[in-house]
Structure formats: C-alpha cells, structure tokens
C-alpha positions in Angstrom: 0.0 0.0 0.0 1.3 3.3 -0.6 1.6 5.4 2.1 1.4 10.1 1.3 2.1 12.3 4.0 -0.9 14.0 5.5 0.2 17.1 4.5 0.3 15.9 0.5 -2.8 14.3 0.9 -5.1 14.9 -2.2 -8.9 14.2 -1.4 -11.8 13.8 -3.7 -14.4 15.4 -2.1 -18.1 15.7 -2.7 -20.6 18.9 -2.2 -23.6 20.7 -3.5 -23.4 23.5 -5.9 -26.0 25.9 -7.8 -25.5 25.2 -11.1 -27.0 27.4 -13.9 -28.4 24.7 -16.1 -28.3 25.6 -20.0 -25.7 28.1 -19.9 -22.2 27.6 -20.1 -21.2 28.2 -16.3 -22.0 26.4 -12.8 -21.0 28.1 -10.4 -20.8 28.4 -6.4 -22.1 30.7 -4.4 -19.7 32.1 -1.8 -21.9 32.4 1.0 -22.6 29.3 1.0 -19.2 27.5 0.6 -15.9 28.3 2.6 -13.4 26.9 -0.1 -9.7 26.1 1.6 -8.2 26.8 -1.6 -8.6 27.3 -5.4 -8.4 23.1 -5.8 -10.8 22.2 -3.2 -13.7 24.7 -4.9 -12.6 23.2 -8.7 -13.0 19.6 -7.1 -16.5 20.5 -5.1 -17.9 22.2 -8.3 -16.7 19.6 -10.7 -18.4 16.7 -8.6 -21.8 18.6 -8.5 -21.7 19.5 -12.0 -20.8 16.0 -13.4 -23.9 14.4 -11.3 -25.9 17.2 -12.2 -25.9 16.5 -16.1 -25.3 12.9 -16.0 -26.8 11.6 -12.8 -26.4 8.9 -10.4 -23.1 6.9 -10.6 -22.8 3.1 -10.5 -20.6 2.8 -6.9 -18.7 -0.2 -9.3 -17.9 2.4 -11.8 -14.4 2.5 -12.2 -13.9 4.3 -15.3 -12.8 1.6 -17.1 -8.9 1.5 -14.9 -7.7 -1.7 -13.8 -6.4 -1.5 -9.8 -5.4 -5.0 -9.6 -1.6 -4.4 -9.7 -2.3 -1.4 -7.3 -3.6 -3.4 -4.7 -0.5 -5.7 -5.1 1.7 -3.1 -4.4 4.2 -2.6 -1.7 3.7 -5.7 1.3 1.5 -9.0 0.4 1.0 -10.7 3.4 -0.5 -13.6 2.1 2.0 -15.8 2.9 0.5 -19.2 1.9 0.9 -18.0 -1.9 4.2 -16.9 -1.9 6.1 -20.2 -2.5 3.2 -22.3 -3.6 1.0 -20.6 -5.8 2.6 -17.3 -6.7 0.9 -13.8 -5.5 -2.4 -14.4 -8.0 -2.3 -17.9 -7.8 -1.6 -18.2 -11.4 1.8 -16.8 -11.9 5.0 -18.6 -10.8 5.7 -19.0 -6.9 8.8 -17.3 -5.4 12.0 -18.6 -4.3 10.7 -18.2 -0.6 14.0 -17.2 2.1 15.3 -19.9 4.5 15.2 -19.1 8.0 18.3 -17.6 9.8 19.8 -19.5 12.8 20.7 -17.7 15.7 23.9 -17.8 15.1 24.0 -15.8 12.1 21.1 -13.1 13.4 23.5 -12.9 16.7 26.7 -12.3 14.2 24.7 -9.3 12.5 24.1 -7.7 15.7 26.9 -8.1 17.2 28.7 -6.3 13.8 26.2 -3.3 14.0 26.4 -2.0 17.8 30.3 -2.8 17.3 31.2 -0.2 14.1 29.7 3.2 14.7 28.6 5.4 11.8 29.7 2.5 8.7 29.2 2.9 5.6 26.8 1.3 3.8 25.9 0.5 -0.1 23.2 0.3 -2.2 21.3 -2.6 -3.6 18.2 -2.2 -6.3 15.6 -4.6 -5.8 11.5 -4.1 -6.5 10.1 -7.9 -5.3 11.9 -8.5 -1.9 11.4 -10.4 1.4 11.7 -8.5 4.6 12.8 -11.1 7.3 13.3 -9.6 11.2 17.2 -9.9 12.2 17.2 -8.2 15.7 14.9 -5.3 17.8 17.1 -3.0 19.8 17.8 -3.3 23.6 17.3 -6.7 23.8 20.8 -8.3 23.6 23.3 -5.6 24.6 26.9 -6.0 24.0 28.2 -2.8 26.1 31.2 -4.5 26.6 32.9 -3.5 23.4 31.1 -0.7 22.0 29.6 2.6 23.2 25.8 1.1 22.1 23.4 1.8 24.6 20.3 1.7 22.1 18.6 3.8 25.1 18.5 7.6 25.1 18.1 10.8 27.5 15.2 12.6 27.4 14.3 16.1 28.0 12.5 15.0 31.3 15.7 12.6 32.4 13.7 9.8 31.9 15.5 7.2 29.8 13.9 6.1 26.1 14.4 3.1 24.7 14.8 4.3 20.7 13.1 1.0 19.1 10.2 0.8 21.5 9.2 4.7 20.1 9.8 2.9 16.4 6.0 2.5 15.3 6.6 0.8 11.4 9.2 0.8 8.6 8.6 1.4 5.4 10.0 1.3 2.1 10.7 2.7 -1.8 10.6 6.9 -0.6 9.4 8.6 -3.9 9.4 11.9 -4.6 7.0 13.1 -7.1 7.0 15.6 -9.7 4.8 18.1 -7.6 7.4 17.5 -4.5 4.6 14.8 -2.9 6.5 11.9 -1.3 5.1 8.2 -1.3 6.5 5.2 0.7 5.2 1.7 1.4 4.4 0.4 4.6 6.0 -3.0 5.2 3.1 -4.2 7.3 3.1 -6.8 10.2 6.6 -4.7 11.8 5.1 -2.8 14.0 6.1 -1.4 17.2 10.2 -2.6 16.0 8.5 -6.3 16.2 6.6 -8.4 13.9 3.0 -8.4 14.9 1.5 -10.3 12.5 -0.7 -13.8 14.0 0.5 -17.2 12.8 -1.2 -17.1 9.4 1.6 -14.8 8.6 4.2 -16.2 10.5 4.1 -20.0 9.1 4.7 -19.9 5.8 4.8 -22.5 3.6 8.0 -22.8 0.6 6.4 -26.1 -0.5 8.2 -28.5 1.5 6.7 -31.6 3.1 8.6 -33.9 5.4 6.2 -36.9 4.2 5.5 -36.4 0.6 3.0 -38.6 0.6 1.3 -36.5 3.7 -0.1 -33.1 2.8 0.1 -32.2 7.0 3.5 -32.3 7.1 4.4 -29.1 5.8 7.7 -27.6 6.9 6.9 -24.0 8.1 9.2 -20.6 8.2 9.9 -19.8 11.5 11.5 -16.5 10.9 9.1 -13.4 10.5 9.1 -11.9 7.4 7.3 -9.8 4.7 7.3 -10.0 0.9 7.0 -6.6 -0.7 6.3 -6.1 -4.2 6.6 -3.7 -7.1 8.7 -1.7 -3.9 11.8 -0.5 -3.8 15.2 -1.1 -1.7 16.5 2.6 -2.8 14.9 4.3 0.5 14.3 2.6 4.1 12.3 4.8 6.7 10.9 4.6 9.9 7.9 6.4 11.9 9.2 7.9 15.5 5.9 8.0 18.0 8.1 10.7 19.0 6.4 14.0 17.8 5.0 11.6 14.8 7.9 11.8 12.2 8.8 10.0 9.2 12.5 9.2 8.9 14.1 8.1 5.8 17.9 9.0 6.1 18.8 7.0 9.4 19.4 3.6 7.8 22.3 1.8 6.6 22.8 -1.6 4.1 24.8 -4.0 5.0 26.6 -6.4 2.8 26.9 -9.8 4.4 30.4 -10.3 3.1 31.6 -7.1 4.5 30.1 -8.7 8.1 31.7 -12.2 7.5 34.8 -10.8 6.9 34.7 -8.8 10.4 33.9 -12.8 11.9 34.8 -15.6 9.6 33.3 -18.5 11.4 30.8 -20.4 9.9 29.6 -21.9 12.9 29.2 -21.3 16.7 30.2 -23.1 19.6 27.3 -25.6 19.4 27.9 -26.1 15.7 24.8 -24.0 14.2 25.7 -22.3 10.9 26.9 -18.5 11.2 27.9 -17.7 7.5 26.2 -14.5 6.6 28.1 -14.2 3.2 26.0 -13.5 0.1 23.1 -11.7 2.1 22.2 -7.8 2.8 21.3 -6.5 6.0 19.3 -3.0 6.8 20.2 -1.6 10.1 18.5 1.8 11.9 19.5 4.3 13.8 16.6 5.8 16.0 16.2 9.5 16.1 13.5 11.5 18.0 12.4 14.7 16.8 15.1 17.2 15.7 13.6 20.5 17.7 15.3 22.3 20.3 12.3 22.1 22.5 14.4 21.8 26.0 11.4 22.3 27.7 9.3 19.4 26.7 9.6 15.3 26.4 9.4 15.7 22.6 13.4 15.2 21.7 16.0 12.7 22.8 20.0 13.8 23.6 23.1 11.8 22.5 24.7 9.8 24.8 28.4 11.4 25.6 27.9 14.6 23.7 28.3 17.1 26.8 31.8 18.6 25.2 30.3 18.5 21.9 30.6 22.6 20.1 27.0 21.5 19.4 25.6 20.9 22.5 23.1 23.1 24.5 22.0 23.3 28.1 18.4 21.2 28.7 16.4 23.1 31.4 15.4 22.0 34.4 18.5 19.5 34.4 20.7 21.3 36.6 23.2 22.6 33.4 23.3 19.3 31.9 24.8 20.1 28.3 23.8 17.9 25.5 23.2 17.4 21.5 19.9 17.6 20.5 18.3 14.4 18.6 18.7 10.1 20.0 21.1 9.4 16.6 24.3 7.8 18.5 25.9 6.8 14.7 25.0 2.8 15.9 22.4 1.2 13.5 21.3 -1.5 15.6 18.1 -0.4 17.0 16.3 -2.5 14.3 17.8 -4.5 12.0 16.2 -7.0 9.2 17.4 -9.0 6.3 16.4 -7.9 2.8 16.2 -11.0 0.0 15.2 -10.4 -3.6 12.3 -12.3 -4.5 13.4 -14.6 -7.3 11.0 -16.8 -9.1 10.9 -20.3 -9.0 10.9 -22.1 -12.9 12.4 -21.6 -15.8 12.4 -21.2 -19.4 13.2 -23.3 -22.3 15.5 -21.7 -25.3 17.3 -23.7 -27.9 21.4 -23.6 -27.6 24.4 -23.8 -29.4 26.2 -26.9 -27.6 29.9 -25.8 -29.4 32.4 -28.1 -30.9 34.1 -31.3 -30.0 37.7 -31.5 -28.9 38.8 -34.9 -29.7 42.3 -34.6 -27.9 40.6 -33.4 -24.3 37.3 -31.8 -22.8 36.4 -28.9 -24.1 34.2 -26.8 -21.5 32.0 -24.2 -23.0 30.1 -22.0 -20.9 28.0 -19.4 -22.3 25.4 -17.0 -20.0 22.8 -15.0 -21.9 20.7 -12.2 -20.0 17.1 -12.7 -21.9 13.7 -10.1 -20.7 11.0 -11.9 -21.0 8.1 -9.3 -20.9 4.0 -9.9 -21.0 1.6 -7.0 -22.2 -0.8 -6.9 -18.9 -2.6 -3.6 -19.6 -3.5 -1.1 -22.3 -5.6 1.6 -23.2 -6.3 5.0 -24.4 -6.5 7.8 -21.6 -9.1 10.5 -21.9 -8.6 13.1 -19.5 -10.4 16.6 -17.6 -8.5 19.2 -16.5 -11.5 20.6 -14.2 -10.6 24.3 -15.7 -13.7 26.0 -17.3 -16.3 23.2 -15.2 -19.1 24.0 -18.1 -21.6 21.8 -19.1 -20.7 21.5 -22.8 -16.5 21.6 -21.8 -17.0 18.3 -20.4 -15.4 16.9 -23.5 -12.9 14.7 -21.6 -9.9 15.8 -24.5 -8.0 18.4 -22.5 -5.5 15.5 -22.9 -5.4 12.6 -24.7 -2.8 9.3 -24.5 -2.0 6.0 -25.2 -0.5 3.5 -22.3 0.8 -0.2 -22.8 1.9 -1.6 -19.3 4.6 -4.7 -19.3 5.9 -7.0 -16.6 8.9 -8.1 -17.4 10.7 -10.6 -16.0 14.5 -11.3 -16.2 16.1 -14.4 -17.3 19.7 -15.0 -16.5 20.6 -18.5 -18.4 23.7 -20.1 -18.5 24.7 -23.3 -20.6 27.7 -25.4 -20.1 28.7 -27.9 -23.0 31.7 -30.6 -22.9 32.9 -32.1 -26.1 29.5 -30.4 -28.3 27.4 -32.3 -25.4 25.1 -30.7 -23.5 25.7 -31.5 -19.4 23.8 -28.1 -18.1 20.9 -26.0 -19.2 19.9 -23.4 -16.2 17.8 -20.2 -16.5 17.1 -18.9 -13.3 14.0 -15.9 -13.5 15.2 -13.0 -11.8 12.9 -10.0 -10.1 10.2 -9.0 -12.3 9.8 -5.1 -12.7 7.0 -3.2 -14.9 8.3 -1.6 -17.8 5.6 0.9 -20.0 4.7 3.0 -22.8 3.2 6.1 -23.4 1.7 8.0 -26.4 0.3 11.1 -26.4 -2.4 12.1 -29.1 -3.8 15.5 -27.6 -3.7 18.4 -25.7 -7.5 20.2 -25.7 -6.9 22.2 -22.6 -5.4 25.4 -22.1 -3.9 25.2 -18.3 -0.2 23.6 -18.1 -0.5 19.7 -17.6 2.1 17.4 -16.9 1.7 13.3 -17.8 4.4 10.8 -16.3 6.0 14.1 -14.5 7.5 16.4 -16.2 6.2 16.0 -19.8 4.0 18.9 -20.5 1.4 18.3 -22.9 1.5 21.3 -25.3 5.5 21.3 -25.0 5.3 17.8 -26.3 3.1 18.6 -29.2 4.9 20.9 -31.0 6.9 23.4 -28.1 3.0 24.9 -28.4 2.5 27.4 -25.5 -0.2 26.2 -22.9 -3.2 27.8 -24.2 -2.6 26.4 -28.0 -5.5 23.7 -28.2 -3.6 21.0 -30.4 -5.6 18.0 -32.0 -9.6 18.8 -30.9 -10.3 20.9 -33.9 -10.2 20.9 -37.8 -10.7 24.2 -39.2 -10.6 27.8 -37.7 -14.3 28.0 -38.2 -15.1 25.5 -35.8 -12.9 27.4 -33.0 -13.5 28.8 -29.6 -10.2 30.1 -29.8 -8.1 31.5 -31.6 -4.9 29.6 -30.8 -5.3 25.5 -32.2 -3.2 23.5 -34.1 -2.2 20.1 -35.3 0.3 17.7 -34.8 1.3 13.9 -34.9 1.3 11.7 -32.2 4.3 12.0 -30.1 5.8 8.9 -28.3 6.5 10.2 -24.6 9.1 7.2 -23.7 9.0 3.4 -23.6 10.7 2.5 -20.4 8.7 3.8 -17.8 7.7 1.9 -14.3 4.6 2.2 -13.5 2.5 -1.1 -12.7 -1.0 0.3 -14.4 -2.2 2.9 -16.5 -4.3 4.7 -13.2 -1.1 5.1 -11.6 0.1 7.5 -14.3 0.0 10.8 -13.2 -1.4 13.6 -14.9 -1.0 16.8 -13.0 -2.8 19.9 -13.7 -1.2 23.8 -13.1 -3.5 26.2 -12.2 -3.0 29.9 -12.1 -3.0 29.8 -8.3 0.0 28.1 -8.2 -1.7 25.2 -6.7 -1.7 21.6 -8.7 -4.3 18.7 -9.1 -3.5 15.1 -9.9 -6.1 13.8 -11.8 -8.3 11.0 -10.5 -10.3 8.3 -11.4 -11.7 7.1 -8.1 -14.5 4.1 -7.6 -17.9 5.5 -8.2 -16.6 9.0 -8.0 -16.6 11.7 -10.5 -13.7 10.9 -12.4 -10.9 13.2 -13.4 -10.0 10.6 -16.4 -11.4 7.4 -17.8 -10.0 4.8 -19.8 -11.1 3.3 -23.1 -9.9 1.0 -25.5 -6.9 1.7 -28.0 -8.1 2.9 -31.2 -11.6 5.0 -29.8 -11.9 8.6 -31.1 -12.5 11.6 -28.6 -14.6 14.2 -28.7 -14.4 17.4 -30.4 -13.6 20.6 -28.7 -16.2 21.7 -26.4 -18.3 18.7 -27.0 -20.0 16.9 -24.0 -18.7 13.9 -24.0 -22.4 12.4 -24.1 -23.1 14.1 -27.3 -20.0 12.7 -28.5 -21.1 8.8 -27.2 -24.6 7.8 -27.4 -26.0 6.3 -24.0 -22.9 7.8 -21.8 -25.2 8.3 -19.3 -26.3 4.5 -18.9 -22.7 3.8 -19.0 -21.9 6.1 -16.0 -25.3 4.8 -14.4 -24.3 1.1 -14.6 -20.8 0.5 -15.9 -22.0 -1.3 -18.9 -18.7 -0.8 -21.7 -20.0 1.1 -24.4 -16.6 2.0 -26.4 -17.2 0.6 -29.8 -20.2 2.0 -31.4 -22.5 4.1 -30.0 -20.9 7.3 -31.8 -22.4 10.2 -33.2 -20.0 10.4 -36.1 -20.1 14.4 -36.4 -18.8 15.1 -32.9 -15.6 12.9 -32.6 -12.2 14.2 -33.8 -10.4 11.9 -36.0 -6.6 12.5 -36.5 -5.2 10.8 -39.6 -1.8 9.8 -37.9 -4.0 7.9 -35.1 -3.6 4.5 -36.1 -3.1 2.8 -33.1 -4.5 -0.3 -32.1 -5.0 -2.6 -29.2 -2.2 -5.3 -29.1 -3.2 -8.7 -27.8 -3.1 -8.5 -24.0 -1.2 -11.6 -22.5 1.2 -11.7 -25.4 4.8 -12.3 -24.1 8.1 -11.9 -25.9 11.6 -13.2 -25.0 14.6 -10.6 -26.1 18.4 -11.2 -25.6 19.7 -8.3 -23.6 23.7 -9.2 -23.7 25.6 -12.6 -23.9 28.4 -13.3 -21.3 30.8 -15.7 -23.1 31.2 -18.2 -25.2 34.0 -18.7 -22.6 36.8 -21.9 -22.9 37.9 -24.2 -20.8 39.6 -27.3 -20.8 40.1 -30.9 -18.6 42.7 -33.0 -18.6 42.6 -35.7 -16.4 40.0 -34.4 -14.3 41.6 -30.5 -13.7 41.2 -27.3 -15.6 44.3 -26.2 -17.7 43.0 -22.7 -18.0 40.9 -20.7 -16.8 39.8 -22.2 -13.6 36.5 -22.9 -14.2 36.1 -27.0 -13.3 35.3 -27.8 -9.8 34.1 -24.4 -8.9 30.3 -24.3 -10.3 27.3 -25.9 -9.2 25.5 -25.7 -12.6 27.9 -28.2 -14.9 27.5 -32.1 -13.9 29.5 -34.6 -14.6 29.1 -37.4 -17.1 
C-alpha cells in the first residue's frame, strides 16, 4: 500500500453547488461554501456538476482503470501463496528465504552495535522479502562498543529508541509536484513483527512426508514480501512527535560482516555464514527540535563537550546534542532477499564443438527479458478548468499506455565435447516496464503526464493555451490559438504497474496543482477506453460525442465501440493505433556473457579455472 504524508494528501471530495443549467457556467455561491483553496472549490464544483448532467453513478464504476496491480503493491501478506502458488495464484511462486539461525542473526548484531557510523551500499531490488534480524535493547553487547540503544530525554527519563519505532517502510518517492510516497511494510510494527500465525508460518512447498499433505515444513523466521517496492529508501515512523525518517538507515553487505567474523559456525555447531546476504540496520532519532522544555526530543549519549551541544532546562546545566542518533544502526535491524522466481524457461542452444584430444568446457550466460503485455488503453482526461456543461469533453489531454511486466532471465549453458551436461535459466525479479503515447492536448492550463512531460511542449513546443488536435478548421474554433500535430511517443521505459497510476498533473493559475483521478464510483478526473476510440471534439459533451454515456456512468455497462455520433468525434489521420493482444509475451536477448573456454585433462582445468568451482555443470 502506498503510504502520502498527511500534508500531500489529495482528497476527492463531494458537495452541492447551484448550477445554472443551459448556460455555459456552474457556479458556487460564496456564501454558502468556505473553499480552503482554489483546488478544493474546482473539485467541489466539478463533482456537483458532473452528477448534475449525468446523474447517479454506479458505486462499481471505475472508469474503465484496472487496480489489480495497485492493490499488489508494496507488502503482500498472504504468505501461503508466496512459494506455492505465486501472489495471484496463477503466476510462478517465489523462491521463498530460508530461515536464519541464531547464530547468524546474533553475528549481525553483534557487527552493528560494534562499528559506529559504517558505511553502507546500495542494492536495487523491487520484489523482496523482509525477514526480522534483531529489535534494539534486547541483547546488549556494552562490553565493546559505546551502544546503549537507550537515550536521555528532555525529562531525564530514559527512552528506549526502538520501543518509540512505530513501522518501517520502504521505496521513498518523490513526485513531480514534490509529494513523497512510501510503502508500509506491514506486520513490523512497534520494531516487532505483529502479524498472527497465518503470517508467520509460511509455507515454501516442503513436506517432510511427501505422501502426507500435513506435514508441511513452516518458516519460522518473521518476514514480509514486498512487491513492485523498492530497496532505494528505508524509513521509519518515530511516535516521538510523529515523524517520518528516511535517512537514518544503513545496508549492509553480508560479506563485509563475514569478513569482520569468519566463522561459519558457533560453539554448538549451528551455521553463522552471513556471506551473500544484505542486512538493513537503523538508527533511531526522535524529533530534531530544540524544544528543551518538553519530552518531545532525545539527547546523545556522551555529547556534553560537543561545540554543538546546548544546556536542557530543568537539568541542573546538563549540556547535551539535540536528537537520540548515536551513529550505531542497531536499533532494528532486518534481512532484505530479492524475491526470485521459482521455474524456468526453455530456449534452444548452441552446444559448441568437439575436442577430440581433451574436454572442451563451454560455458555461455545469456541475460534474456521476458516481458508480457498486462494492460493497455487510451486515456481521456479533464482538466477541471472552465467546469461547463458543454466543456465536459474529456480531451484536454489525450494518450496511449501499454503496461509490461517483465521478467529477467539470466541462463547459463555449459557444453563438454559439443554435449550438453547443463541448461539453467534462473527468472530474476520481475519489474514493470511501459509505454506512453500522447495524441492530444485540448486544454489550455499547463498539464504534466508521467511528471514532467507537458502536454502542449510535447506537441509541438506549443504554449499552454494552443489547443492541439480537438479541432479541424478555424471555423469550428472557440479560440483563436489550435493546431495540429502527430502523435508524439513520450518514452518506452517507464515503471509504472498500471495505467491509473500515471500521473497527470494539472497547473493552475494559483500556483496550486491537481493530480487527476479516477476514483471508484466517483466523478472521475480521467477514464480509460480502449486503444483505437476517437475523442470528442472541442467543447463537446462527451455524451453528445457517445450515445448512451449516461447508462454507462449509471451502470458501468462498456459502451466503447459504437454508440458514436459520427459528427462530434475528432479523428486525426496519424492515429492509427490499435489494441495489441493482452497476454502476449516476448523473449529478447539483452547481452551474452561468453562463449568462454575451458579445458580438462585428467579431471583438472588447464586454463581458466573454471572446473570444480560451479554448481550448474554435472558430470558425465
């Protein structure tokens, strides 16, 4: 789910109006309205008017978006699909995490309340586990490091920084219009996992009778799958002064920690190797006012000679640094896994040539993308600028969107003497990769798609009150700026998981912005038809545009193809899109590691190094 701070929040909200029916305005009477700003009276107004002159709206209406990959963002805590049945139950099952021992999760901790302020790296993952290493203040090691993971606060009273940790989250995006987004990772709450069993016990698939469907082996580890995420921001929310942190984590690699302790096991013989994994650590901080006289900041431990430290009332002259960071990321620390797919693919290979004097070992790894067409559709879209009741012709901007998951395939093929002996692809992370067209711009107010591609800029470098693609001869005009122009192909590698997460942002001339919306059985900002429909003309109600519009905004029934009144609907020439056939996938070779040589004589490698030291090639 994807979280907006409260002050970004963006509401759709629903009011009365006095409309004046049959002209070209609807407006709101002052005295009866106390608007907070510009946005909030477009919004009230717009929802009034669009009832108003097409009625009652289905509460199933959704405008024809799909929210299903929505939904699936960020955490999915329905474990029992994660390594069975995959997160629909019809796509492939992940490669679910195995437990960690207690030797390795008391290796980790030990590592971060031992090295103070470390430097940490960055990994780039969008399906990942979240798996609980360690909460803070539970196993001290004093002994040999400064780490208290307890703090001073401006009462005296001593805080313990994770128990003041509500959640974490993850993915911190900042948007075009400076709003910031973050996923919760649910079930950590509180710095513990409070999920019930359902959550806890999942199931990889593994029976210990496999001839006994009751004898499934369990995780015992918490742990969260997050999905369509991202591992480029961490974050925390302090129930100190209710603050969102994103800057007070670190990432770990696991090699860096083996090196620190190279055992692989403990005294008793349980497996501490932590090599090949990554490891998010955090570093509680309260809130960062100089507030001496209240309980709403921490102090650092040992900062009293600090040149930034101040003197706390009511403490006797007690000198200290404002904030609880101590530089020691240990107050909460979890394992991050990416969440590979289980299967594999089947491409034909070249299986090299045969060395009749000794074994020749050819090893070749190809990086394929493997991408499936999941969603499409054409975009029409209301600025909310004029709210008029013949303006409502839904083509203030107009584009095409073709949404992709794509998953990656890394293969690898290992031939001996022209013979085949290993054939592995392994599916890596799948991400969501898509397209965008625009075909129009019939509004006059800047508007942004996908950020920070305005409309009319695209079309032409037109300014903002050009209307491009709505009209075909001067005559027809309500103004005396329009235009023409082909259909311009915004970019092809965008991220986004469905068309309604697109954003399309409107300017207005107060300085204040609108993202356009297309919210369940609301009035909506946008709707979304098939590839290849035609919009309406330029100050066209859409419903003299589409016959029966108002059963389709009464019911939901999809009314797309047909029901046109031919005379009212643009039609650009260069618009000769058409749907693509959803489901579709296509494999492409991204880059080719190899061929690469090696030879055995005797049973070792004279070059290269290869034999003995890969778990793909078998032997004959």
């Amino acid at each position: 789910m994807k979280l907006r701070n409260t002050m970004m929040k963006k509401s759709i909200l629903k009011g009365a109006a006095v409309l004046v029916l049959g002209g070209l305005t609807a407006s709101c009477s002052h005295d009866e309205f106390e608007y907070s700003s510009v946005v909030e009276q477009k919004v009230k107004t717009y929802e009034a008017t669009f009832k108003e002159v097409y009625g009652k709206i289905d509460p199933a209406q959704t405008w024809g978006f799909d929210y299903t990959n929505v939904t699936t963002r960020g955490a999915y805590p329905n474990a029992n699909n994660w390594g069975t049945q995959g997160v629909t139950g019809s796509e492939q099952p992940y490669i679910v995490p195995q437990p960690l021992t207690d030797a390795q999760k008391d290796k980790v901790r030990r590592w971060f309340q031992q090295h103070k302020n470390p430097q940490g790296t960055a990994i780039h993952y969008t399906d990942f586990f979240v798996q609980q290493v360690y909460k803070g203040h539970t196993n001290l090691d004093g002994a040999n490091s400064d780490c208290l993971e307890e703090y001073t606060a401006g009462n005296n009273t001593t805080v313990i920084g994770s128990n003041q940790m509500d959640y974490l989250t993850a993915g911190l995006v900042t948007y075009a219009d400076n709003t910031q987004g973050y996923d919760h990772i649910y079930n950590y709450n509180g710095a513990t996992y409070s999920g019930g069993a359902k959550n806890i016990d999942v199931w990889d698939g593994t029976l210990t009778n496999p001839d006994d469907w009751n004898s499934k082996v369990y995780h015992s580890d918490q742990i969260m799958l997050m999905m369509q995420s991202s591992t480029e921001s961490f974050g925390f929310h302090s129930s100190q002064g209710s603050v969102e942190h994103h800057n007070k984590y670190v990432i770990i690699p696991g090699d860096i920690i083996q090196q620190w302790d190279t055992s692989l096991t403990d005294a008793s013989g349980e497996n501490a190797d932590v090599s090949g994994m990554w490891f998010v650590g955090f570093d509680y901080e309260a809130l960062l006012e100089n507030d001496t006289q209240t309980n709403k900041f921490c102090i650092y431990p040992n900062t009293a000679d600090s040149p930034n430290a101040v003197e706390i009332a009511n403490t006797g002259g007690m000198k200290a640094v404002i904030g609880a960071a101590d530089g020691y990321y240990s107050d909460w620390i979890v394992r991050i896994t990416p969440g590979i797919l289980k299967g594999s693919v089947n491409i034909p290979v070249d299986q090299g040539e045969v060395s009749d004097d000794r074994t020749t070992i050819v090893t070749t790894v190809y990086h394929y993308e493997s991408s499936q067409l999941v969603e499409q559709g054409r975009v029409f879209c209301e600025d909310l600028g004029k709210i008029t009741t013949n303006d409502l012709d839904f083509n203030d901007a107009v584009f095409d969107a073709y949404i992709y998951r794509v998953t990656p395939v890394t293969r690898t093929v290992i031939a001996e003497d022209g013979e085949l002996v290993s054939d592995i692809s392994v599916n890596g992370t799948p991400f969501y990769r898509s397209t965008i067209v625009l075909l129009a711009a019939g509004g006059t107010l800047p508007l942004s798609i996908a950020g920070s591609y305005e409309v009319h800029d695209v079309l032409g470098n037109n300014a903002t009150n050009t209307i491009i693609n709505t009209i075909t001869d001067a005559s027809g005009a309500y103004r005396n700026v329009w235009t023409t122009h082909d259909p311009v192909v915004l970019g092809t590698n965008f991220s986004y998981s469905s068309i309604v997460e697109i954003p399309v942002r409107v300017l207005y001339s107060s300085g204040e912005t609108l993202e356009l919306t297309a919210a369940q059985g609301w009035a909506p900002h946008k709707i979304l038809v098939p590839i290849g429909t035609k919009w309406a003309k330029e100050r066209v109600n859409i419903a003299n545009a589409y016959t029966n519009f108002l059963d389709y905004v009464g019911s939901s029934q999809n009314f797309w193809e047909g029901n046109i009144v031919a005379a009212n609907i643009y039609s650009h020439p260069a618009d000769t899109y058409q749907p693509l056939a959803t489901g579709s996938t296509t494999l492409q070779l991204v880059s080719t590691e190899g061929p690469t040589t090696t030879y055995r004589d005797n049973g070792s490698t004279t070059s290269g190094g290869y034999e003995g030291e890969t778990v793909l090639s078998r032997r004959r």
